[in-house]
GUVORO-96584 format. One record per residue: residue in one letter; residue number from 1; z, x, y of N, C-alpha, C in turn. Coordinates in steps of 0.001 Angstrom, whole numbers. Atoms other than C-alpha are relative to their C-alpha. Layout:
N
resn  resi  n_pz  n_px  n_py  ca_pz  ca_px  ca_py  c_pz  c_px  c_py
A  NUM  Z  X  Y  Z  X  Y  Z  X  Y
...
//
This chain:
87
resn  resi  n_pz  n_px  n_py  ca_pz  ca_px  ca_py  c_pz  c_px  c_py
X  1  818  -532  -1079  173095  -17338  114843  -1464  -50  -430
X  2  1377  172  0  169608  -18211  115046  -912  1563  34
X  3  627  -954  -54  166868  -15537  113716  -795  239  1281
X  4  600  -343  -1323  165297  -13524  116563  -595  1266  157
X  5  696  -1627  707  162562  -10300  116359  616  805  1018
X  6  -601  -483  -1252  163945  -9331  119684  1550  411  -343
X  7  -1465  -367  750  167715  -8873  117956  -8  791  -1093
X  8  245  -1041  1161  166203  -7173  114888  -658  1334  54
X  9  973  -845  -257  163935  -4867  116274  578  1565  -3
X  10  -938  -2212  629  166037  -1410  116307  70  -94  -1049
X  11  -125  -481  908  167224  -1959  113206  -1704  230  -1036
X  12  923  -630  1112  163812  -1944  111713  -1002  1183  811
X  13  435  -890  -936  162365  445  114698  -58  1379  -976
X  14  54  -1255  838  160850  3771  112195  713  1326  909
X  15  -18  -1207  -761  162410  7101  112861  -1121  1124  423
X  16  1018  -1316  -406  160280  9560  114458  144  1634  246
X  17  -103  -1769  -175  160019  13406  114012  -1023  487  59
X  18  933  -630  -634  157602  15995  115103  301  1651  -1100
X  19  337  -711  811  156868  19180  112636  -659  694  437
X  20  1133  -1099  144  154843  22394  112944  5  432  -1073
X  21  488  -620  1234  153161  22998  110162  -1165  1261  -200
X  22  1313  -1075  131  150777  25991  109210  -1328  -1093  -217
X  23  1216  11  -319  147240  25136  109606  -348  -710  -1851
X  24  296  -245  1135  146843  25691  105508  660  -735  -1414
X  25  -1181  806  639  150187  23965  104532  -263  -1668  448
X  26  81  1543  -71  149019  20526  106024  -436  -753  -1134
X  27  371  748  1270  147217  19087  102998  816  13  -704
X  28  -1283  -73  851  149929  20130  100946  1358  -1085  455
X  29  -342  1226  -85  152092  18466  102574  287  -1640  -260
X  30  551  1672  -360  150384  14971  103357  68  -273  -1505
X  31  52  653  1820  149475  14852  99194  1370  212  -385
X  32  -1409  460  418  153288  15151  98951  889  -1211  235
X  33  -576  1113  -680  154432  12930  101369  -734  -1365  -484
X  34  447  1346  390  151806  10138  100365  336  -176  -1979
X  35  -193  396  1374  152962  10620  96830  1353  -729  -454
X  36  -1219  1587  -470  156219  8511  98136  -359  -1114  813
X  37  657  1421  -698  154049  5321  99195  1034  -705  620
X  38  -978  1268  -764  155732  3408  102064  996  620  803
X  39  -841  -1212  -536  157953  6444  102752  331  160  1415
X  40  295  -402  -716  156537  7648  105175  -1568  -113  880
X  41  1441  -467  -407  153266  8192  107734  366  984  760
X  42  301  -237  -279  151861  10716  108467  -1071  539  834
X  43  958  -124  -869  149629  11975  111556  389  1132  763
X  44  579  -1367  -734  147989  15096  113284  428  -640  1690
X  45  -209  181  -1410  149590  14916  117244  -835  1071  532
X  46  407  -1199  -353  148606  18255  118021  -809  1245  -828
X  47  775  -809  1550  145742  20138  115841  -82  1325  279
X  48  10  -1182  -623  145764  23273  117951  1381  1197  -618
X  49  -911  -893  263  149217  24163  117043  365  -663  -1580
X  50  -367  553  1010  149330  21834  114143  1452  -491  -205
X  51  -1247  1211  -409  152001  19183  115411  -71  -1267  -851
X  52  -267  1028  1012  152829  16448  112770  950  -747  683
X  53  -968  555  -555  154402  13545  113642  221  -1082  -1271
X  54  -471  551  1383  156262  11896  110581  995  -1342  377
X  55  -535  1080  -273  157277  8121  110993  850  -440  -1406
X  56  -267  326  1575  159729  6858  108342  805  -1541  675
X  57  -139  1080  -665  160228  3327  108320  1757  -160  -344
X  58  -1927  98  487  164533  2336  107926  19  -260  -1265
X  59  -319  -582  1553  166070  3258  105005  -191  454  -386
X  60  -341  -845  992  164838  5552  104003  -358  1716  329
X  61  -616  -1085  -264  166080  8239  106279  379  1197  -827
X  62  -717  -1480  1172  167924  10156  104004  -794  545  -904
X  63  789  -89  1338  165700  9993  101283  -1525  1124  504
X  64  1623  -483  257  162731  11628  103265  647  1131  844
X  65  -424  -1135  -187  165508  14146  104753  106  1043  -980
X  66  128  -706  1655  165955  15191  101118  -1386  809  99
X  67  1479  -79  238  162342  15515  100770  -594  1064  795
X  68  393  -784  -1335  161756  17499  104104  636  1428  -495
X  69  -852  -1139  235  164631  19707  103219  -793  1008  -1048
X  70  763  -322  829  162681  20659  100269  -1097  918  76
X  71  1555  -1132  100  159493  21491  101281  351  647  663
X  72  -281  -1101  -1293  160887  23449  104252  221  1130  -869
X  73  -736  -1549  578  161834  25994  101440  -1246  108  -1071
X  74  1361  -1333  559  158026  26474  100161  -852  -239  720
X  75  928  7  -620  156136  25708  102918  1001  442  1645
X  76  -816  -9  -1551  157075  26656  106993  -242  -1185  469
X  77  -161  1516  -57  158076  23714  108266  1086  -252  1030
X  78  -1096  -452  -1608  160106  23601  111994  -208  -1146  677
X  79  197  1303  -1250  160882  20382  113909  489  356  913
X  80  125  -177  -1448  160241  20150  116933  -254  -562  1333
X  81  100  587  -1272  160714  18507  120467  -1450  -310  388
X  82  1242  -217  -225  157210  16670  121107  183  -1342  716
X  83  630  1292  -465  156413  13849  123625  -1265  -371  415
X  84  1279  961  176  153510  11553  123401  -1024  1090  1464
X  85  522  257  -1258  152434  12238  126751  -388  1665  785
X  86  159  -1501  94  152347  16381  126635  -1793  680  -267
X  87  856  -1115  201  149317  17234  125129  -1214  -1117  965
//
């Protein structure tokens, strides 16, 4: 079967999640998350309530569920239902 980006495209399509983070806990964070290069990106959706929106490219799901799981237990850290088109 002939290659095709149009046939590949989900599987490499990043997952997307949405985060409230404290105000104080964002830097913390981000210098965590960028200290797994490639991981992940991160970006400010919502600065008011401090809405994160955390792209992880395939594969490595699990690995940045680990990671999440983690900080959620020294920083507050609550995902959360966010579409583009809200704020």
């Amino acid at each position: 079967m002939p290659y095709s980006d149009c046939d590949n495209a989900a599987i490499f399509e990043p997952k997307v999640r949405f985060f409230r983070v404290g105000r104080r806990d964002l830097v913390y964070l981000k210098f965590v998350l960028e200290a797994y290069e490639g991981m992940s990106t991160l970006s400010t959706v919502e600065p008011k309530g401090v809405i994160v929106r955390l792209s992880v490219p395939s594969g490595f799901e699990e690995d940045m569920r680990k990671i999440i799981g983690e900080l959620s237990r020294e920083i507050p850290l609550t995902e959360v239902e966010f579409e583009q088109g809200e704020h």
